[in-house]
N, C-alpha and C positions, 0 to 999 in steps of 0.2 A: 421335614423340609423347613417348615418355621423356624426350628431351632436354628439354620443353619442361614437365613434370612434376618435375625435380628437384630443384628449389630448395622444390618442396612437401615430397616426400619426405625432404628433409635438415632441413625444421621438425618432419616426426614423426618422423624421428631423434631429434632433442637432445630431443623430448618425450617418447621411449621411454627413450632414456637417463635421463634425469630421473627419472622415476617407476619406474623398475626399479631403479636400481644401488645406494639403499638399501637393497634385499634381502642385495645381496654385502656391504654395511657395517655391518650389523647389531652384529655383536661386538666391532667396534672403538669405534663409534658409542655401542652402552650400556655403553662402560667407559671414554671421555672423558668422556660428562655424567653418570656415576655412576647409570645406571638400570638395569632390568634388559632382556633382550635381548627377550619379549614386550611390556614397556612401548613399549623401541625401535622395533618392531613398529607399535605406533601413528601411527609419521612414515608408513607405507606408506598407510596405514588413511584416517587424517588428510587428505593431500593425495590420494586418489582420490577420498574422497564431495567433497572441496570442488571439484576437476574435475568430478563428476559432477554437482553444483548451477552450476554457473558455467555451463557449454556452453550451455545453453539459458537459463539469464539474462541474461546478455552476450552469449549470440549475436544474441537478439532486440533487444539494445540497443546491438551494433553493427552492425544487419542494413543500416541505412541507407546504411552506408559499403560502397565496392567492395571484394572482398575483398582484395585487393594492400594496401588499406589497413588493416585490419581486422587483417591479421596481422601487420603491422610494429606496429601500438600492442600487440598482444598477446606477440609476441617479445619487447616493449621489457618487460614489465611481467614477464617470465618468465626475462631478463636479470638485471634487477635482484631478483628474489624471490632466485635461484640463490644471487648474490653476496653478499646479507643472510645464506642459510644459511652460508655459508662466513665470514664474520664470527663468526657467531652463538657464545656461549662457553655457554651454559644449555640445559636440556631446553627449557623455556616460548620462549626468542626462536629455536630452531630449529624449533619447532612451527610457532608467526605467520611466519615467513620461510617457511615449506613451503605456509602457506596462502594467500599471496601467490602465491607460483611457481603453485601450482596454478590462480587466477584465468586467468592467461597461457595456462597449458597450454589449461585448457579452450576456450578459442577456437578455437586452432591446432588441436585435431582435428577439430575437426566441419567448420570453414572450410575447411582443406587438403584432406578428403576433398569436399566437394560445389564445390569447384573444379575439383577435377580430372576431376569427372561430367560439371562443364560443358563443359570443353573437349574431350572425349573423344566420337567418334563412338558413339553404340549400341550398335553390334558387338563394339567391343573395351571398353564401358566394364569391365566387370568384369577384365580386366586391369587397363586402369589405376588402379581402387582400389588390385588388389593391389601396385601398382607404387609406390604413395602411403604404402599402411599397410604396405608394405615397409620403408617407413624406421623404423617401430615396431616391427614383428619384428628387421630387421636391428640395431636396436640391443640384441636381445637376446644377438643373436651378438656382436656388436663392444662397440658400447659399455657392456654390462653388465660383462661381463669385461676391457675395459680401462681402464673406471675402477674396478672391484674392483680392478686390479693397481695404477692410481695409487695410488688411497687406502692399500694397505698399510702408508705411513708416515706417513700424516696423511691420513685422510678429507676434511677442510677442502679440499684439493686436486682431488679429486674434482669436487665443487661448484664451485669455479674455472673447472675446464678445460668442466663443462659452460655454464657462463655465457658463454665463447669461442664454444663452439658455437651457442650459440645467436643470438651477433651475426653469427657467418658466416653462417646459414641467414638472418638477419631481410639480410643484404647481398644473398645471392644472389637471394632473393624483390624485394628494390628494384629490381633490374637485369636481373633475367631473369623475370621475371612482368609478363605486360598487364594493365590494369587489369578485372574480369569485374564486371560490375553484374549482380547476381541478384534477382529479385522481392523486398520488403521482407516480413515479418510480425507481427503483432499477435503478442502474447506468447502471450493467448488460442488463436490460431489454431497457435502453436507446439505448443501441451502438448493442440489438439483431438484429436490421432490418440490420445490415449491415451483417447478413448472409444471407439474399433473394438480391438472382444475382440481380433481377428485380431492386430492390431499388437501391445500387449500381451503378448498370448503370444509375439510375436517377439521381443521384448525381455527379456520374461522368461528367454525360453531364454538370449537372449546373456548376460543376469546371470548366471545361475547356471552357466552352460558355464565362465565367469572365475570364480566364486566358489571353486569347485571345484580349480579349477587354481592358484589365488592362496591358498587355503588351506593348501597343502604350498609351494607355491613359495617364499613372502615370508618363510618360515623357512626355504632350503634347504640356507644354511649349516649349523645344526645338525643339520637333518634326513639330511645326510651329513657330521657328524664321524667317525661311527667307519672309512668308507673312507678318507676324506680324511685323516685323523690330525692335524686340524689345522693343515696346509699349505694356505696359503694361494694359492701357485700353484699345486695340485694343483685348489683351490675352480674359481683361474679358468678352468683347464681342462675342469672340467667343465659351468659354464657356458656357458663356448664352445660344447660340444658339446649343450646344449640351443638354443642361440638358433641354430644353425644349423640344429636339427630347426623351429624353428619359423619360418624362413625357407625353409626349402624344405617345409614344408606352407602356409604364406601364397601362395607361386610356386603351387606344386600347384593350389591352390583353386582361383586367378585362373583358370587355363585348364580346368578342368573343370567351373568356371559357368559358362563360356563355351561349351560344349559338350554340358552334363548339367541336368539339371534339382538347382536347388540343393538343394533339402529330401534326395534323397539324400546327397550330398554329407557333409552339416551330421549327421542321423541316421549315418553310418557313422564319421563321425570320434568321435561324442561315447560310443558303442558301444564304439569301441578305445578312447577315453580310460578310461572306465569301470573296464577290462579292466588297460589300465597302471597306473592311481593303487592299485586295489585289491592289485595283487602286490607292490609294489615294495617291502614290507619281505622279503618273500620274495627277494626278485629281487637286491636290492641285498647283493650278502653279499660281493663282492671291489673294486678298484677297475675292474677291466674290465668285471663286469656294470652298473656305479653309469654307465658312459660310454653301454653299447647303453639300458638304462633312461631315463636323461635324453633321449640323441637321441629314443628313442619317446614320452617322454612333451612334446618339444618339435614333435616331428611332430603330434600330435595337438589340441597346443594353439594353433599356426597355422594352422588350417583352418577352424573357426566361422565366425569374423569374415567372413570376402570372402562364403561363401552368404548371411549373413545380409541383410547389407548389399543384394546382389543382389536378395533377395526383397522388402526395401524399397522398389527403386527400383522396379522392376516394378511393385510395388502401386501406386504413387502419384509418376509420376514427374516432374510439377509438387510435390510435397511434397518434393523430395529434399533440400533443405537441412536442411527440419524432423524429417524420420526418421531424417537420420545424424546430427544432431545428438545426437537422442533414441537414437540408437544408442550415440554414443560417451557418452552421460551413463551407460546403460546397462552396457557394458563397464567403468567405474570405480566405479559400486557394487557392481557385480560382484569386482572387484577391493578395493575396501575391504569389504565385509563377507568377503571369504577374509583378508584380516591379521588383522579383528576375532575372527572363526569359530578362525582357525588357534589365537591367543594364548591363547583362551578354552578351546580343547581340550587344549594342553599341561596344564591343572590334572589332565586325567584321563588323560591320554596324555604320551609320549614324544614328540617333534620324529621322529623316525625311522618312529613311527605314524600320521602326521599324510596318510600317501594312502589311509587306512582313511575314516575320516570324509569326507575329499575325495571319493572316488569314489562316497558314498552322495549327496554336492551334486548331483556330474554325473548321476547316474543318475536324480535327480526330474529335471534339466532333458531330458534324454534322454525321459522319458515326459510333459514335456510340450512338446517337439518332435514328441512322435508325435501331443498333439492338435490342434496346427496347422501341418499338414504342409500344402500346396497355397497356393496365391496367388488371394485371392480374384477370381474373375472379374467385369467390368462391364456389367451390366444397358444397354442400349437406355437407359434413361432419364438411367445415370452412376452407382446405384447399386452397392454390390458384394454379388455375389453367391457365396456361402461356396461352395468345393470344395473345404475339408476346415477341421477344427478347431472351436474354440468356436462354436455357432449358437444 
């Protein structure tokens, strides 16, 4: 089945890569376009709400097409966004080339993910998410910190090397993906789930589970100069050693929603997240604690996502296209309002304070994961019927 899954997973690679490795280029980036490093902040901000408005605009307005096709026009369009940023000499035309890439992105995850529900038995579907949005974790580990280590001498590079990537994933999806025709949807009938509380609140949690996490992260260069001292292979080191906590809590998830009822799951991870963001100015005082603190808090930050997701499909599993779509719109306002949230705290905080604030995000999303904890059940008639949450 993997095999047959990877050419999805290497399109939400280059879309992880993409939308992460800004973070590592922050200081170089606001001191080629002469801005400041929260201004900089705003490319993170920027290209996740316009992912998070596009997924379901263009999803619905490529719904007609099979998705084999759907993501090659969206690859193409996220190709060339990449290559416009690495062009790009201004704050203003790396902005609009980010808001282009983002159009592209937005496709490819919602598309990649409800492909691979399709072809995946039941049983194992919640693996194979994780095995999909694997390639979005995995580029936390890989490709965040190996294009932080390109860009060291010219950022512009960076952007190159992911616009490569991203023609090999749009190649491997032409050659090694069947064509999957999925029921088409009214735009209407896309954004209906957001009149069931239940869903709502599911999404809500995933915004703010990311908001939380994306508000110390998208600054974490700064937020650890003083262990790092400025070395910048020391940064992508410790990079590394988050995107691998958060690849091996995305693996984790997979196989324990596959075995456990998700809502625990999603409640214990967001519990320890909490827990890490709120110490870690405590925590972080050498460079060996700044390494176990990152792993924990990338542990924690790859585990949301797969129960979430899980608990969508479950609810409504003729809707699956519509829910992860609305899942992954979801997880990138989540993630732009944390660059927004994070920039905005620096005026009254330090970068190195910045898990104080976060972990107060996570902890509303945490108490309102406990109001809609259960998978609504279906009534005889098809209605659902609440076991726990908003009613």
């Amino acid at each position: 089945m993997h095999r047959r899954l990877l050419p999805l997973a290497l399109a939400t690679f280059a879309v992880g890569t993409d939308g992460f490795v800004i973070a590592g280029l922050l200081p170089a980036i606001a001191d080629d376009l002469d801005v400041s490093v929260p201004t900089a902040g705003q490319l993170v901000t920027v290209f996740a709400l316009t992912l998070a408005v596009a997924a379901p605009v263009l999803g619905w307005a490529t719904s007609a097409l099979d998705r084999r096709t759907a993501l090659l026009l969206a690859l193409g369009v996220f190709v060339v966004g990449n290559a416009a940023t690495a062009l790009a000499t201004s704050y203003g035309a790396v902005m609009t080339a980010r808001v282009v890439t983002a159009a592209g992105a937005g496709i490819i995850s919602s598309t990649a993910s409800s492909a691979a529900a399709a072809v995946a038995p039941p049983e194992r579907r919640g693996r194979a998410l994780a095995f999909v949005l694997g390639g979005l974790t995995l580029s936390s580990a890989i490709g965040l910190p190996l294009g932080t280590l390109i860009g060291r001498g010219d950022w512009h590079l960076t952007l190159w090397a992911v616009a490569a990537l991203g023609a090999v994933a749009a190649l491997g999806i032409a050659f090694g993906i069947p064509r999957i025709t999925l029921p088409a949807a009214t735009f209407r009938a896309r954004l209906a789930p957001l009149k069931d509380r239940w869903v709502l609140g599911v999404l809500t949690v995933t915004m703010l589970a990311l908001t939380g996490t994306y508000l110390l992260y998208t600054y974490i260069a700064p937020a650890l100069a003083e262990v790092t001292n400025g070395s910048e292979a020391t940064l992508t080191a410790v990079l590394f050693v988050f995107g691998l906590g958060v690849l091996g809590g995305n693996l984790l998830a997979g196989r324990l929603s596959d075995r456990h009822r998700p809502e625990r799951i999603l409640l214990g991870s967001l519990a320890a997240a909490v827990v890490v963001l709120a110490t870690g100015r405590a925590a972080v005082e050498t460079l060996g604690t700044a390494f176990v603190w990152t792993a924990a808090l990338g542990l924690c930050a790859g585990i949301p996502v797969v129960p979430q997701q899980a608990r969508l499909i479950a609810h409504a599993p003729a809707a699956t296209p519509v829910l992860l779509g609305l899942n992954a719109s979801a997880i990138y306002v989540g993630v732009a309002l944390g660059g927004a949230l994070g920039g905005l705290a620096q005026q009254a905080v330090s970068p190195a304070w910045l898990g104080v604030p976060a972990a107060g995000v996570t902890a509303l999303g945490l108490l309102v994961a406990l109001a809609v904890t259960g998978t609504p059940r279906r009534a005889k008639g098809g209605a659902p019927v609440r076991s726990g949450g908003f009613r």
